[in-house]
C-alpha positions as CSV (number, residue, x, y, z in Angstrom):
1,X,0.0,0.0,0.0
2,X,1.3,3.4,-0.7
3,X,-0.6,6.3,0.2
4,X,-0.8,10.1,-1.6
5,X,-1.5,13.0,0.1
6,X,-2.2,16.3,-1.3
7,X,-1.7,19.8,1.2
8,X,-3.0,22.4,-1.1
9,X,-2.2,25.7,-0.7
10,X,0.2,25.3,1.9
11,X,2.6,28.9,1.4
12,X,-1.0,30.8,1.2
13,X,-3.3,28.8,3.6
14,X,-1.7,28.3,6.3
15,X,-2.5,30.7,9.5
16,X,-2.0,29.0,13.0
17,X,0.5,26.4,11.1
18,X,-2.3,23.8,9.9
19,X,-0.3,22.6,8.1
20,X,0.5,21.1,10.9
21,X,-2.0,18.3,10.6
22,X,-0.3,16.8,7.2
23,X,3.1,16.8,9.5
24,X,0.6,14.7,12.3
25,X,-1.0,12.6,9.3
26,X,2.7,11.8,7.8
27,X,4.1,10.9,11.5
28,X,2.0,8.4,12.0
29,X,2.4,6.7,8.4
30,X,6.2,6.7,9.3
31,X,5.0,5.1,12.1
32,X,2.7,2.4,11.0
33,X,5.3,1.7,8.2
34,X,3.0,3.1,5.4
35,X,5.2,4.1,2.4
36,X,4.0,7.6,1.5
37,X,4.1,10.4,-0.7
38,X,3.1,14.3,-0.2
39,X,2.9,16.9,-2.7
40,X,2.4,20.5,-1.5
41,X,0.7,22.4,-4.5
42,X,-0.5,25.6,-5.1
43,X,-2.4,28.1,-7.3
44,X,0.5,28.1,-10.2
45,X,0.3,23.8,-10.0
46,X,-2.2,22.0,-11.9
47,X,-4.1,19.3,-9.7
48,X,-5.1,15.9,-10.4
49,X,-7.2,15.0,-7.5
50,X,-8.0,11.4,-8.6
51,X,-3.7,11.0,-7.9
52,X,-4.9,11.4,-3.8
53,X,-5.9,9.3,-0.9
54,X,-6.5,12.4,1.1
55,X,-6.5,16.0,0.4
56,X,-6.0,19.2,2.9
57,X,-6.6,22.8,3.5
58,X,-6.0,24.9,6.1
59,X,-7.0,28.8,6.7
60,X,-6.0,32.0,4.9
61,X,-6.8,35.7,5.5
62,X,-9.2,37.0,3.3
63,X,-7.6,37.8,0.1
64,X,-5.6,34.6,0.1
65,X,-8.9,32.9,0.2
66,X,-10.8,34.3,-2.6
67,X,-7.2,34.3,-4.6
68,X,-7.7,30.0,-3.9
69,X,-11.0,30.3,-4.2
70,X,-10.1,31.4,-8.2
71,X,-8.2,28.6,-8.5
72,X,-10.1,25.4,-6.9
73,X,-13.5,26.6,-8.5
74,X,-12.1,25.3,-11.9
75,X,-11.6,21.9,-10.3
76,X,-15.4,21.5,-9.0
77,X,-16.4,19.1,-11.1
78,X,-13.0,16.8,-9.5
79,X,-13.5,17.5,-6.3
80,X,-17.4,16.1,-6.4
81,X,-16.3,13.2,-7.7
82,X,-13.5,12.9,-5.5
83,X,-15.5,13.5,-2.7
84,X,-18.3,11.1,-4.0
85,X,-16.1,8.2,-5.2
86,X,-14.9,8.3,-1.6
87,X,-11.6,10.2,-1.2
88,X,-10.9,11.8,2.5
89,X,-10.6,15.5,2.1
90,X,-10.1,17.8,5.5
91,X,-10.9,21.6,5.5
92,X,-9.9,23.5,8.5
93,X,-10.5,27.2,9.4
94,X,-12.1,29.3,6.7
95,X,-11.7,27.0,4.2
96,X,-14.7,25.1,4.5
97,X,-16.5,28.1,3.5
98,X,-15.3,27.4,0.1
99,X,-17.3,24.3,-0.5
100,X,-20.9,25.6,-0.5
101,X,-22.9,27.0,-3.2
102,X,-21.9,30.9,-2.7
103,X,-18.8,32.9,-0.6
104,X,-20.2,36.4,0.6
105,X,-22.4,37.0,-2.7
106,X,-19.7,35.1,-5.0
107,X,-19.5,31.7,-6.4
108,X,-17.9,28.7,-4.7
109,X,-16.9,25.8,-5.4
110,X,-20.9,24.3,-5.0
111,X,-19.9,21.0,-3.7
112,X,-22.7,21.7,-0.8
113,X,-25.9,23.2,-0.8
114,X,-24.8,26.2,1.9
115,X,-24.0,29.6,1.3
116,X,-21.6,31.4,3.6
117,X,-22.5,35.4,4.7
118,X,-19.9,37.5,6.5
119,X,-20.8,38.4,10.0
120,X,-20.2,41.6,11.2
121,X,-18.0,40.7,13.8
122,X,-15.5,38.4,13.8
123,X,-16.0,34.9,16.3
124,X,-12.6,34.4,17.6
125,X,-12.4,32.9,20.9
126,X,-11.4,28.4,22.2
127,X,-14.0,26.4,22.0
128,X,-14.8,22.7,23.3
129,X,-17.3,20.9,20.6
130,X,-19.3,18.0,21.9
131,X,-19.8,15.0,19.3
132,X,-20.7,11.5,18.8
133,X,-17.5,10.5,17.1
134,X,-15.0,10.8,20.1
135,X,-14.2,13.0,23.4
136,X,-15.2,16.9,23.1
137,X,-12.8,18.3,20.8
138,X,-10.9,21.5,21.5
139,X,-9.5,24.2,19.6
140,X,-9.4,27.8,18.0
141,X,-11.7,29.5,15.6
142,X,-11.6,32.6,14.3
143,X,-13.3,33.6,11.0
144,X,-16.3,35.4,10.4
145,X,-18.3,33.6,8.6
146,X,-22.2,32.9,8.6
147,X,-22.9,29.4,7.4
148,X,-26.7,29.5,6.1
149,X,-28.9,26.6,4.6
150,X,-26.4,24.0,6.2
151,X,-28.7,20.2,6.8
152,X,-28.2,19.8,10.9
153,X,-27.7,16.0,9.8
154,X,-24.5,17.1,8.0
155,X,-23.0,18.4,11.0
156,X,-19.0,17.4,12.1
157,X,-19.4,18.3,15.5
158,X,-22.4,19.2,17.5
159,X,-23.6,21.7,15.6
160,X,-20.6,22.8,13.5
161,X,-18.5,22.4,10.7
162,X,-19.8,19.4,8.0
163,X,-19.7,16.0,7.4
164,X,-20.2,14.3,4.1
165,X,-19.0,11.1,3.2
166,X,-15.1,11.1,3.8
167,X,-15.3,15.0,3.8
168,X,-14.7,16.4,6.9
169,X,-14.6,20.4,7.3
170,X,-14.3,22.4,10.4
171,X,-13.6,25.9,11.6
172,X,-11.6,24.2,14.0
173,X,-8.0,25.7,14.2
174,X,-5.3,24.1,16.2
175,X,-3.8,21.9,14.7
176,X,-7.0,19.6,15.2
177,X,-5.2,16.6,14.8
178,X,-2.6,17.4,16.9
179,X,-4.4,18.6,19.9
180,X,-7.6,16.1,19.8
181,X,-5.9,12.6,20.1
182,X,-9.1,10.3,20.1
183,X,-10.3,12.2,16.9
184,X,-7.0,11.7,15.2
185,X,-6.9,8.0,15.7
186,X,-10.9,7.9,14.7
187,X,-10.0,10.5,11.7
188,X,-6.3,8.4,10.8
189,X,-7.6,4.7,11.4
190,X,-10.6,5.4,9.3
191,X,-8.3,6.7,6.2
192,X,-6.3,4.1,6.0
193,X,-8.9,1.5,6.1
194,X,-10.6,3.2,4.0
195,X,-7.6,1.9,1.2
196,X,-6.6,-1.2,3.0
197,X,-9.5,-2.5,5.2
198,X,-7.2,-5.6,6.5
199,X,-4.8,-3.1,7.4
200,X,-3.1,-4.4,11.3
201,X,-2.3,-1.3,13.1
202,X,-0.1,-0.7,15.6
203,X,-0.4,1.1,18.6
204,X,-0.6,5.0,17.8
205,X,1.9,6.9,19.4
206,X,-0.4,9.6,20.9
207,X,0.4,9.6,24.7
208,X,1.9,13.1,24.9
209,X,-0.9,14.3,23.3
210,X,-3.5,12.7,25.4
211,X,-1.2,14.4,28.1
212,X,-1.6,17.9,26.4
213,X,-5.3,17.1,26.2
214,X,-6.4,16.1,29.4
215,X,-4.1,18.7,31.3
216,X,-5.7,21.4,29.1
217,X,-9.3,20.1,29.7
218,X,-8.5,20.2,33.6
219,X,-7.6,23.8,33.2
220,X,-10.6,24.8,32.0
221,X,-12.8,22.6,34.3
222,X,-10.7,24.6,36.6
223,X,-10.6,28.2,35.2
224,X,-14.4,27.7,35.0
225,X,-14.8,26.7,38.6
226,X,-12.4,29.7,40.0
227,X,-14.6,32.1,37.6
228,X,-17.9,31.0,39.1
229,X,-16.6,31.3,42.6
230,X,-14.6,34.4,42.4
């Protein structure tokens, strides 16, 4: 088995290193002794997304995005079929605002049904996201978009970012991969048996990050408490 992964955009879309999650992705290949390849492409490459097993984005500032935006809308008609033939794909940040039908009054890339507004103020701030997939998941957002027309079954977690198929979008900065162990072995083991679904894993290296996890959920639990009883 050899595996392809695609980082698009990575000198442009990139804010809070997310990035970081192909780094998490291609440690734990090294790890299970998955031979691997990774292209990093952007807006001057031409992509061939049939080529991947799994595809990422990260964030941008606001120019950056509409200057991808440009340049994925030409591939629409690839990344449906990617997405529907089964192909993992994970947007993070403000990205997955590019995969409705509109971006603030412009066309997008239509792969959903959901148009995306801009809010007039920006949400920036932790949060802690309850699912059904794994533990809460914790991170960053900050964006300012307004997701409209969204189906609540499609929801990733609780009742944000998307799920479609293999598709996974979030606002979630962080990395999210890094810093939300259960959902990267839920999110990693799924990929890969998603190729290979005889696949024998080993054990996922993931203890220090379980560490990071659980000391940071204390802290709030903690912060929380001490607020309440100031």
């Amino acid at each position: 088995m050899k595996v392809n992964v695609l980082c698009l955009y990575y000198d442009i879309m990139n804010l809070y290193g997310d990035t970081g999650n192909v780094k998490v992705l291609e440690y734990h290949l090294k790890e299970q002794g998955i031979d691997y390849n990774i292209d990093y492409k952007s807006i001057d490459d031409k992509i061939v997304f049939s080529d991947y097993n799994i595809v990422f984005i990260g964030a941008s500032n606001e120019e950056n995005r509409f200057i991808c935006l440009d340049h994925l809308i030409k591939y629409k008609k690839d990344i449906k079929k990617y997405v529907e033939d089964g192909g993992y794909f994970l947007a993070t940040g403000n990205s997955v605002s590019m995969f409705g039908k509109s971006l603030y009054g412009r066309d997008s890339v239509g792969l959903f049904s959901y148009d995306v507004c801009e809010s007039k103020e920006r949400i920036s701030k932790e949060v802690i996201l309850e699912n059904d997939i794994c533990s809460p998941i914790y991170g960053f957002v900050n964006h300012q978009d307004v997701v409209n027309n969204l189906d609540s079954d499609m929801y990733l977690f609780d009742d944000e970012g998307i799920r479609y198929k293999n598709f996974f979008g979030t606002f979630v900065l962080g990395p999210i991969l890094s810093r939300n162990p259960e959902f990267l072995e839920y999110f990693f083991k799924g990929f890969i048996s998603s190729i290979d679904d005889k696949f024998k894993f080993k054990d996922m290296n993931v203890a220090l990050n379980k560490k990071a996890y659980d000391e940071f959920i204390e802290f709030k639990k903690t912060k929380v408490f001490n607020s309440h009883n100031a």
